[in-house]
C-alpha positions in Angstrom: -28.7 -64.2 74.2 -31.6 -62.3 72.5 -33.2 -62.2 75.5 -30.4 -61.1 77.6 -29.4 -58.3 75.5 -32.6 -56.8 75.8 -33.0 -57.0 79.8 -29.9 -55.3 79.9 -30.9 -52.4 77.4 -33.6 -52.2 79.6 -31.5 -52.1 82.6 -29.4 -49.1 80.9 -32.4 -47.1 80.1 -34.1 -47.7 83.7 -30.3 -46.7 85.1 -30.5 -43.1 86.2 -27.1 -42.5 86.4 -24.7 -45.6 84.6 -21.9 -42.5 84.4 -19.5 -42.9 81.2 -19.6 -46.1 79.1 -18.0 -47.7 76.6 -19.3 -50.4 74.2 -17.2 -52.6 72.1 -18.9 -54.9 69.4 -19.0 -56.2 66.0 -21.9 -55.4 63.2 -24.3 -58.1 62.4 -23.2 -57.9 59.1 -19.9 -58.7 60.5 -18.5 -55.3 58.3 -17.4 -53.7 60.9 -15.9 -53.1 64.2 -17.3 -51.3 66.8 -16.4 -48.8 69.5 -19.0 -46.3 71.5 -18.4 -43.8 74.4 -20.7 -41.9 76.1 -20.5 -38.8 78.6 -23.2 -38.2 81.6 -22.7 -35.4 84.5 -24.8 -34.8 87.9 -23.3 -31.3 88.5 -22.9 -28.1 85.9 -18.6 -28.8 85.1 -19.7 -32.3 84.2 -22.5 -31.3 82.1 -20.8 -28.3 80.2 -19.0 -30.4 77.9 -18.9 -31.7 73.9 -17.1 -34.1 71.8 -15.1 -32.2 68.8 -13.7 -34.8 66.3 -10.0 -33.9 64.7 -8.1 -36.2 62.6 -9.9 -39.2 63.4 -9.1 -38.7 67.5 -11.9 -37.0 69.4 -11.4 -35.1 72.5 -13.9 -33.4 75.0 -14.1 -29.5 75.5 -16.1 -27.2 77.6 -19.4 -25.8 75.4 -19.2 -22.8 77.4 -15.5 -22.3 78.3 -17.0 -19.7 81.0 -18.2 -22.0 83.0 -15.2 -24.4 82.8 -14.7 -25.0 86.8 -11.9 -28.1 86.8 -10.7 -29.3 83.5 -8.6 -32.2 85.3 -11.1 -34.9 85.0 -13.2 -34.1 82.5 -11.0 -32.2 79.4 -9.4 -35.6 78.1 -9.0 -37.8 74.6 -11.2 -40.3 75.1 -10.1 -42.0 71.4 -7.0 -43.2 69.9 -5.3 -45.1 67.4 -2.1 -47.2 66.3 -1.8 -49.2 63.1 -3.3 -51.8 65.1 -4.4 -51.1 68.2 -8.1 -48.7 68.4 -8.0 -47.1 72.5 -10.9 -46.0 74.5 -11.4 -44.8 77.5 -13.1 -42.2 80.1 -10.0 -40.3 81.0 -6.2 -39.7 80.5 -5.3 -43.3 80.4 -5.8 -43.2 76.6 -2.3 -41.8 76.7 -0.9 -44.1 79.3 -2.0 -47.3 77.3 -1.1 -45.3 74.1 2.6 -44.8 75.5 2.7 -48.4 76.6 2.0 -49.8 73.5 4.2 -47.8 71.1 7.0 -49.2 73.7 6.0 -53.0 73.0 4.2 -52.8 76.2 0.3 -54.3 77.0 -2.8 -52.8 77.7 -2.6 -54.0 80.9 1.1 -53.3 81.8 0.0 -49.6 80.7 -3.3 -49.9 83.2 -1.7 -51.7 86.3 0.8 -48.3 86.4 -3.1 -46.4 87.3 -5.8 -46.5 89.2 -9.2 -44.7 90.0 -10.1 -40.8 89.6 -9.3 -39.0 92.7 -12.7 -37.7 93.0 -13.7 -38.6 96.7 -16.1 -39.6 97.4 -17.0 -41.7 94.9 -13.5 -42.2 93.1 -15.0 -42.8 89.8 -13.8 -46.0 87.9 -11.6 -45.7 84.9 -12.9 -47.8 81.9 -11.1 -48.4 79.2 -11.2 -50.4 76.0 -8.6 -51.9 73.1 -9.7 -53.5 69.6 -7.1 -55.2 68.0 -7.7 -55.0 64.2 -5.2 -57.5 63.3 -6.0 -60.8 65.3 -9.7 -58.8 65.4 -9.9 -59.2 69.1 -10.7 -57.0 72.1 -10.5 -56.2 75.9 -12.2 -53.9 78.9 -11.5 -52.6 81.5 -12.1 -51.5 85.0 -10.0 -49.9 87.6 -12.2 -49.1 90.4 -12.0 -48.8 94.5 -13.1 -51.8 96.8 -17.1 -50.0 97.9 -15.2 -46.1 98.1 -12.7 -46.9 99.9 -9.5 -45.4 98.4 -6.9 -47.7 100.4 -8.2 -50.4 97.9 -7.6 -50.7 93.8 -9.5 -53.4 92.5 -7.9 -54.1 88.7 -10.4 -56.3 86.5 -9.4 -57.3 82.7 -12.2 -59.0 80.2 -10.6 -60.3 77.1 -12.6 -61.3 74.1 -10.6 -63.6 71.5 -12.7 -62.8 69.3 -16.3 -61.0 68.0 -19.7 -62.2 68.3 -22.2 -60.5 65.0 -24.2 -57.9 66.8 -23.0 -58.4 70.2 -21.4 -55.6 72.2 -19.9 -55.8 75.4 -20.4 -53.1 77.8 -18.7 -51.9 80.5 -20.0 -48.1 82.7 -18.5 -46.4 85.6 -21.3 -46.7 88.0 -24.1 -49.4 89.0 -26.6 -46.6 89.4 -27.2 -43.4 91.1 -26.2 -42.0 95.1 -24.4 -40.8 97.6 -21.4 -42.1 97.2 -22.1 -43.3 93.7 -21.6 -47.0 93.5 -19.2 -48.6 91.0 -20.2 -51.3 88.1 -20.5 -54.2 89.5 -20.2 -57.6 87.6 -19.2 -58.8 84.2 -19.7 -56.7 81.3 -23.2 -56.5 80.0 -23.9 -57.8 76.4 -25.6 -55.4 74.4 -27.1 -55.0 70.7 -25.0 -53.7 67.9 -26.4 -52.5 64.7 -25.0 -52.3 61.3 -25.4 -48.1 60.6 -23.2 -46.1 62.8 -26.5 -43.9 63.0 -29.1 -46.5 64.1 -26.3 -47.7 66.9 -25.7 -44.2 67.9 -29.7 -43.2 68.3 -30.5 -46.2 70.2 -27.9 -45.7 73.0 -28.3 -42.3 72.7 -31.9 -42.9 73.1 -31.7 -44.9 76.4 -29.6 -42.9 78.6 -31.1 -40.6 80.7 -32.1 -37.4 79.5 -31.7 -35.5 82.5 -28.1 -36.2 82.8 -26.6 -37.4 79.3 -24.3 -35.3 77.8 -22.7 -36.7 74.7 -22.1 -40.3 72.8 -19.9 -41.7 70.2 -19.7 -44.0 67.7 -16.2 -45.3 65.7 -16.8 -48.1 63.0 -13.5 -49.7 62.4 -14.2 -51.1 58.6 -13.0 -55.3 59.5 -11.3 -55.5 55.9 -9.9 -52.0 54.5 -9.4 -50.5 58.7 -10.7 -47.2 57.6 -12.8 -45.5 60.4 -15.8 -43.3 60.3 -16.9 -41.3 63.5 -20.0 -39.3 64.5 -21.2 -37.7 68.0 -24.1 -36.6 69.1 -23.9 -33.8 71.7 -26.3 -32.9 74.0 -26.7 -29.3 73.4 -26.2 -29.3 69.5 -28.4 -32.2 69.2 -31.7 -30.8 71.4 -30.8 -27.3 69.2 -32.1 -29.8 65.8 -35.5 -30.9 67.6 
């Protein structure tokens, strides 16, 4: 497993273009719960963005509202919360599965009503992630078109009965970089967790490509109290503290 989980950080930091991900995991020290989101963008609209953190919800803005071209896909909450349910996602489907499951519906009942972005040609994936903090179990994600082709929705679900220590499973929008941009292929990738919120934050920060990362998140999910701490690193604000 060791072995594995480094291969694939490898993979991630070799990837020149993963897109969003999201990570969900638990500490080694089995404290807490763990959620991670990160941002990448190819063109200026997707790079002129930052994560601003209100009320324990984060949402994505434009850093330089000037140059704000399309909000559609990229101006979004990708973090919410219930009593027991923590979202995340790469899009506006955090309020679809939100909806669904203050009505007694599922995460999946909210995510077989969607599909991909409609952003031909590469009709970007939507990821998305649930932790429930009671029964202290989680699920991912994927809604993604069969090879670009928009006739097709392919809908996979990965449901984890429970958490492995320091394991995190990872799901991202893309296989790599081109023309159209591929979609993630395969089962989620494991991936390390670490017990500070900073030290998991730097190291995923410090694997994606710095040409075209734009911001990450971290939410720890405390496994006995449910309090939550979050930090973000943006791209912009971060390389100004060099």
């Amino acid at each position: 497993m060791d072995s594995a989980m480094r291969t694939n950080s490898e993979k991630l930091k070799e990837n020149p273009y993963p897109g969003r991900g999201i990570l969900i995991g638990l500490t080694p020290d089995q404290k807490n719960m763990v959620q991670v989101y990160w941002i990448m963008g190819r063109s200026a609209n997707s790079q002129n963005r930052i994560f601003i953190e209100e009320n324990g919800f984060v949402r994505t803005e434009a850093y330089d509202p000037a140059k704000l071209l399309d909000p559609s896909l990229i101006i979004y909450s990708p973090i919410k919360f219930t009593d027991q349910y923590h979202i995340i996602s790469n899009g506006d489907q955090t309020e679809t599965i939100l909806k669904a499951l203050m009505n007694g519906k599922t995460f999946e009942d909210a995510l077989n009503e969607r599909e991909f972005e409609p952003d031909p040609p590469n009709f970007t994936p939507r990821i998305s992630g649930l932790i429930n903090v009671e029964s202290k179990s989680y699920k991912l994600s994927i809604l993604k078109s069969f090879y670009n082709n928009p006739e097709y929705c392919i809908r996979n679900y990965y449901t984890y009965n429970s958490f492995v220590p320091g394991v995190a499973h990872c799901i991202t929008t893309y296989e790599t970089d081109g023309y159209p941009i591929p979609s993630f292929q395969g089962e989620p990738l494991i991936l390390p967790m670490y017990n500070l919120i900073d030290e998991t934050l730097d190291y995923y920060w410090s694997l994606l490509n710095s040409k075209t990362k734009v911001a990450i998140l971290a939410k720890y999910i405390d496994v006995e109290t449910k309090e939550t701490v979050i930090k973000c690193i943006n791209k912009y604000s971060y390389a100004s503290n060099q």
